[in-house]
C-alpha positions, 0 to 999 in steps of 0.5 A: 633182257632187252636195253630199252634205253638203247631201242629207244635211242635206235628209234630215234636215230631213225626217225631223224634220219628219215627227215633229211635224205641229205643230211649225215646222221651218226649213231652212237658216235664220238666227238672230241671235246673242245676243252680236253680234246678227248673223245666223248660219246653222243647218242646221235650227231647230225653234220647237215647243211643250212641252205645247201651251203652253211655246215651245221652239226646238231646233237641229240640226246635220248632219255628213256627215263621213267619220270620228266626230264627236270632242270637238271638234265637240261643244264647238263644236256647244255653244257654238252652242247658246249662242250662238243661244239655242236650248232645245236641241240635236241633232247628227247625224252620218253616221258616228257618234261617238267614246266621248269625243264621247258622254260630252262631248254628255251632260255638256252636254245634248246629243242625239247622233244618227244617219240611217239611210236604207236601211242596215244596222244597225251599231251596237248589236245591241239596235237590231236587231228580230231575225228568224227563219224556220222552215222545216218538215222532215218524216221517214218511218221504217219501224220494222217489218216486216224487209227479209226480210218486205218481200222476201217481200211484193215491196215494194222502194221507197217508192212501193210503200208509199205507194200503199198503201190502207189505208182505202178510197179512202185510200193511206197518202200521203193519210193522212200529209198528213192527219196532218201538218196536223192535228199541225201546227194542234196545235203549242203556243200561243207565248202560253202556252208562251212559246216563239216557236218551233214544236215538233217532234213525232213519231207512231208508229203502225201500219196494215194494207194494204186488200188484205191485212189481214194485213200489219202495218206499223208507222211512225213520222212526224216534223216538225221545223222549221230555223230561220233567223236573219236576218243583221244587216247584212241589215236595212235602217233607215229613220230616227233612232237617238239615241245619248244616250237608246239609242232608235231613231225610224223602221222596219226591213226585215228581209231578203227571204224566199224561200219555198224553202228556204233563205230566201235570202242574208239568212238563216243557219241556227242550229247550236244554241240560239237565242240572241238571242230575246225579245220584240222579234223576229218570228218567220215560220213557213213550213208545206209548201205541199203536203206529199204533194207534198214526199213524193212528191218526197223518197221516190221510188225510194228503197229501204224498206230 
């Protein structure tokens, strides 16, 4: 049976070694003590220096524990420090630490951390790089004529409007596909409007059948966008999050996206305003890959009225 603590103990020699290239990182090495003079085992020594030019030395203890680490380990964990004569110190724990823990570790100077390899972020929401995903919708609303007009006309389903010409060579299918993408290369810069998100729009307009330039009709089109927000505990972090300095040292993956709507299970969709946005989010807009097609598929067979 593996020895988690000492898998976890390897993880976290490697990721501090990958930090400084420069700097002499040690694993499971030994240290005399400055009181006794005998050999003391630590998890990870670092030997580095501060500016190119100061030699400093930091210890790091690992803690596989099951529980938060509590006052207790972080006297012991500075007497260590003490002992061995270490600049520093930084501790890591698998499950965190209790509030007493932090207090004790900053009153003595003490680094805190956690390793996170592949796991969600459950500790403070700030350390999440939020992310959204829009997805488009698009509307189609016959404004005029009546339905006792288009009985008249014998134009019961949609398709019979959308195969209408009216340009040549145009159905108004094609010309609704034209306009949406145009409309959709117009939406607002976020950089200048300082909305992350897409806009919705509309467009009233009116058109004539080729054949009969006497049936008038007049539309309305609109695009909107859902927005959905991925789930926290759908975010993987790979890396160091230091609980006495709020920083966190590595990557996120955000959830996986599905170019279907919905996204897919990492996502939930946002009933009302967007409340965590800011400039640490990412925002991954998702246009109709064919929107005549989309049409095509949601009106078919659908009555006008």
């Amino acid at each position: 049976m593996p020895d988690r603590g000492k898998q976890f103990e390897k993880d976290v020699y490697a990721f501090v070694k990958a930090l400084d290239p420069k700097a002499q990182v040690l694993f499971n090495h030994k240290v005399p003590d400055k009181e006794t003079g005998s050999l003391r085992q630590v998890d990870v020594w670092i030997k580095a220096e501060l500016g190119g030019h100061i030699p400093i030395s930091i210890l790091i203890s690992c803690k596989d524990y099951k529980r938060k680490l509590n006052i207790a380990h972080i006297e012991s964990f500075a007497q260590e420090v003490q002992s061995t004569g270490a600049s520093t110190g930084v501790i890591y724990s698998s499950s965190g630490f209790t509030r007493n823990a932090l207090q004790k570790a900053r009153a003595k100077g003490l680094n805190c951390c956690r390793l996170f390899r592949n796991q969600p972020a459950d500790i403070p929401d700030r350390l999440v790089f939020w992310t959204y995903c829009c997805t488009p919708r698009i509307g189609l609303f016959l404004i005029e004529p009546d339905a006792k007009v288009l009985k008249d006309r014998n134009l019961v389903y949609w398709d019979d409007l959308l195969d209408m010409e009216v340009l040549p060579d145009t159905t108004l299918l094609d010309w609704l596909g034209c306009q949406y993408a145009h409309r959709e290369q117009l939406a607002p810069n976020p950089q200048k409007t300082g909305n992350i998100f897409p806009q919705n729009w509309q467009l009233d307009f009116s058109f004539s059948a080729e054949s009969n330039a006497s049936w008038v009709f007049k539309m309305r089109v609109s695009g909107s966008w859902r927005i959905y927000q991925g789930k926290r505990e759908a975010h993987l972090l790979r890396g160091s999050y230091c609980f006495s300095s709020d920083s966190f040292s590595g990557n996120m993956l955000s959830p996986p996206v599905d170019t279907k709507e919905p996204p897919g299970p990492g996502w939930e969709l946002i009933d009302g305003p967007v409340t965590h946005a800011s400039n640490r989010c990412a925002v991954f807009i998702f246009g109709g890959p064919d929107v005549k097609a989309s049409i095509r598929t949601h009106f078919t067979g659908k009555k006008l009225v």
